[in-house]
N, C-alpha and C positions, 0 to 999 in steps of 0.2 A: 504493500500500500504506500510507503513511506519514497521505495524506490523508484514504484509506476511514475509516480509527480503527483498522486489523489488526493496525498497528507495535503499538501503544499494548496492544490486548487480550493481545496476543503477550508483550511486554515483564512484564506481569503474571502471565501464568501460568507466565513462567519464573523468574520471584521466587518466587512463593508455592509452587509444585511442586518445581525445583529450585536455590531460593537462587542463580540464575546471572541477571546481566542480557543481557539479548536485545540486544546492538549492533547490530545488520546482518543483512538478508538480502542474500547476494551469490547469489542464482539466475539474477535477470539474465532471469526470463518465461520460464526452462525451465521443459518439460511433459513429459510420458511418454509411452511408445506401446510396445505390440508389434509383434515382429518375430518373425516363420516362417517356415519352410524348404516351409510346404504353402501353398497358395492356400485362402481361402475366401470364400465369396459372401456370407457374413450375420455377424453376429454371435453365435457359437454354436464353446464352443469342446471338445460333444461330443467324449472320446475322445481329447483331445490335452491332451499332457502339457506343461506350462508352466514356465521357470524362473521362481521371483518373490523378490521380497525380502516384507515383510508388508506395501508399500506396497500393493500388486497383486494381493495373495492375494486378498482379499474379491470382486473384480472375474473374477477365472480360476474360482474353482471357484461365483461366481453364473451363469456361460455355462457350466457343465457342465465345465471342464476338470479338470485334477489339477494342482494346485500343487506344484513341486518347490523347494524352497532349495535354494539352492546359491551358494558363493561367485561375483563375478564372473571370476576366474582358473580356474575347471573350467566358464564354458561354451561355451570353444569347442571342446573334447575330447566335450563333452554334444551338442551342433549334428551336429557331425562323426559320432556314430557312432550317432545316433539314440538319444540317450538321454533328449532333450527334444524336441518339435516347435516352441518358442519359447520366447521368455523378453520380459520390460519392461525396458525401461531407457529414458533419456530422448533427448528431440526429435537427441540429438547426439551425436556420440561413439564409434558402437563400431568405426568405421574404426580408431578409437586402438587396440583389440582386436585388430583382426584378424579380428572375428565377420564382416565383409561378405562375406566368402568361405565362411562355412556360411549365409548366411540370403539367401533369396531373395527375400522380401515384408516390408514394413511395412504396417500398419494404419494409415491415414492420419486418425487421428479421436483427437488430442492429449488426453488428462486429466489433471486435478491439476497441481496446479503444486511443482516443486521448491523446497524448504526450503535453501539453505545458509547457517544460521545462523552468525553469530561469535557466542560464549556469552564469557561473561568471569566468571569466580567472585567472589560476593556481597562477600567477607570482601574479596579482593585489590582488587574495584574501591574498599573504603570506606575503603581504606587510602591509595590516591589522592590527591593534591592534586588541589581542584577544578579549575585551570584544567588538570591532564591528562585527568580526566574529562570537561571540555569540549571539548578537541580531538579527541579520541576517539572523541567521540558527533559531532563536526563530520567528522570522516575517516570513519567509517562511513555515512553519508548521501552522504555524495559517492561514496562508493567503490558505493553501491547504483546510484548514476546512473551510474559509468562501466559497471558490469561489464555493464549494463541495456545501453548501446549495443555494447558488444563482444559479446552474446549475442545481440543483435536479428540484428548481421551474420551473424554464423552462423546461426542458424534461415535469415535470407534465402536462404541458400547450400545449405543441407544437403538439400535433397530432391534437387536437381541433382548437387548430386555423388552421394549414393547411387545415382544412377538408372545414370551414367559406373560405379558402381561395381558394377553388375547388379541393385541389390536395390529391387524394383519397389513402386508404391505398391498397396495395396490399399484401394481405396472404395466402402462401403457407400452404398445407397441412404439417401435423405434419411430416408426411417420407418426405416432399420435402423440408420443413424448418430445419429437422436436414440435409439433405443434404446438404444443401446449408451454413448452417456455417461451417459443417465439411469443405467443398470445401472453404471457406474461409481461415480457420486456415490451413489445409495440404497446399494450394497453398501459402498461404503468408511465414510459416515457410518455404519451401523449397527454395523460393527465397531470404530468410534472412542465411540461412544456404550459399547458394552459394554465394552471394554478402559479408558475413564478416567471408569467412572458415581461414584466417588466425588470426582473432581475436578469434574465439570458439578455435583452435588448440593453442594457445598461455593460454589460459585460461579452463584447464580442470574441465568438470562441468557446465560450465556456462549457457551453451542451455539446460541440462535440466534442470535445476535451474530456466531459462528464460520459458520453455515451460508447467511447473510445475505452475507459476507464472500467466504465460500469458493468456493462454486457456478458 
């Protein structure tokens, strides 16, 4: 990330957008994925109702679905009584939920990569002594490498234990799984295009620099 040039684009549009500097991403190469309680054979998510956050939206109702929000704390009461047939969340995690007991299937075909940024406000870091500002940009690159193998382990581990935990994978054929990331990235770039055209117009370059980057 650091060495693509993404640290670097990133670090600047969180300056110039919101006056916060971009430390760290601690993601650590988590991705996303949906999870169902129905089986399906293709990517098509006709007729089925979806939780999502706006990560996801773009992606559920370009496969025909309905995007529902909703907080992460009401979907396992949503799972449970049919009030959604799935929802996104990432490569890990909803064992921590308790979701593995309403969802039967994961879509086994990973998109986008998770953000978790450290933001630090413009004014507070310039008040800083340099050599803390130093340590701090030196602890946040380290801290990207460690969280990077502690998240590598788990992704190694997480499909097996889901599997111990009933919730089976689901895999598209090879023409329906590149369709379905394509349909991923074309729908999510066009709703990030429309939602920040005055930060890409303000910044020439920068979506393809981003899409270059991202994909």
């Amino acid at each position: 990330m650091r060495k693509s040039g993404y640290y670097d684009i990133m670090r600047k549009i969180h300056l110039d957008q919101g006056n916060v500097v971009y430390l760290a991403n601690t993601a650590g190469g988590n991705r996303f994925r949906m999870y169902t309680s129905k089986k399906i054979d293709k990517p098509d998510f006709t007729g089925m109702k979806m939780r999502v956050s706006p990560v996801y939206s773009p992606l559920v109702r370009a496969l025909g679905g309905a995007p529902v929000s909703m907080a992460p704390a009401d979907v396992y009461t949503a799972m449970e009584r049919g009030v959604v047939d799935g929802y996104g969340w990432t490569y890990t995690g909803i064992d921590v939920f308790g979701w593995n007991e309403v969802t039967k299937f994961v879509i086994d075909h990973p998109f986008y990569s998770l953000d978790g940024a450290i933001l630090i406000n413009k004014a507070v870091w310039d008040k800083m002594p340099a050599d803390v500002r130093a340590t701090l940009e030196q602890i946040g690159a380290d801290l990207e490498l460690e969280v990077q193998k502690y998240i590598g382990d788990r992704l190694s581990k997480e499909d097996q234990k889901l599997r111990k935990l009933g919730v089976l994978p689901i895999t598209f054929s090879k023409a329906d799984a590149e369709r379905y990331i394509k349909v991923a990235y074309e729908a999510g770039w066009k709703d990030f295009v429309e939602k920040n055209a005055d930060a890409i117009k303000a910044n020439p370059g920068v979506l393809e620099s981003l899409q270059r980057l991202g994909n």
